[in-house]
Phi, psi and omega in degrees: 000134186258174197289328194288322163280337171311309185305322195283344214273307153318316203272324181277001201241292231269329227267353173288314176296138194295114179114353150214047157348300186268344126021292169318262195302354161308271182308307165307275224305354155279348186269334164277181190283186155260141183305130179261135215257161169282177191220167195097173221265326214260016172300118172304145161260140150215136169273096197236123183257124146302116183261143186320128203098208238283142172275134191276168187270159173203124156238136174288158163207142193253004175207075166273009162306322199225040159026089190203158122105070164289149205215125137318119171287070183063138177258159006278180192306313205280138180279068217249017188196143170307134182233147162267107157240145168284110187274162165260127173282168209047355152301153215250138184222167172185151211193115193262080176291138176222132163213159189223133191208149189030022186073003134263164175231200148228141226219102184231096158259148224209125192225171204186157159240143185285170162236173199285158181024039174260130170249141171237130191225130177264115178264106207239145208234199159187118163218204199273021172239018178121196171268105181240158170330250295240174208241071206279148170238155189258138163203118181044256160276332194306158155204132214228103144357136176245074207271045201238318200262180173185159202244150215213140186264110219246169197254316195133226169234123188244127207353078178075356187227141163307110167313066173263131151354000000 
């Protein structure tokens, strides 16, 4: 058994227990990779800002279509500073705000294709009425709405892979 199931075996035997819900996605996020960010002149940027209230968890996923290849975004888990990544362009992206408040939580994934050298910026909130949004493409002073990307509803974490509908 290799450590990474061990971990998922532990996380799931806590997650059961009353009083640690979070427990799961806790412990996974230490057992995946990290995003490998792209490289090259024709890498996208994207920027993701915490906008003011509860700071959200943030996981990348690399095939969000099939909710598959969840990647650690930068540590810590929690998103408590503007953070920067290199995207690859025309691959399909997606990035997973989660907050949990008063013992509930929320679930917003927001998926995309990058275009080559194009910057983009996410401003992402948690309040007491869920996960909100939004997807800015940067062009010079402009910051132009991004009606290219959608948002998709996740259940939550199911042994470690994203619950999607």
């Amino acid at each position: 058994m290799t450590t990474a199931m061990r971990i998922l075996a532990v996380a799931a035997l806590l997650a059961g227990l009353p009083g640690c819900a979070g427990v799961m996605s806790d412990l996974v996020v230490k057992s995946r990779d990290d995003l490998a960010e792209a490289t090259g002149e024709d890498a996208a940027t994207l920027i993701i800002t915490p906008m003011p209230g509860e700071p959200p968890l943030l996981t990348g996923v690399t095939e969000p279509s099939t909710c598959r290849g969840t990647v650690n975004l930068g540590r810590p888990y929690e998103l408590t500073a503007q953070r920067t990544f290199k995207l690859t362009p025309g691959k399909e992206f997606g990035y997973l705000i989660e907050g949990r408040k008063f013992n509930a939580s929320c679930y917003l994934l927001t998926i995309f294709t990058p275009a080559p050298r194009a910057i983009y910026r996410a401003d992402v909130k948690v309040t007491d009425t869920g996960c909100s949004g939004t997807l800015l493409r940067i062009e010079g002073d402009l910051k132009i709405k991004e009606l290219t990307h959608y948002t998709k509803t996740v259940k939550g974490w199911e042994r470690g892979e994203l619950n999607c509908p």
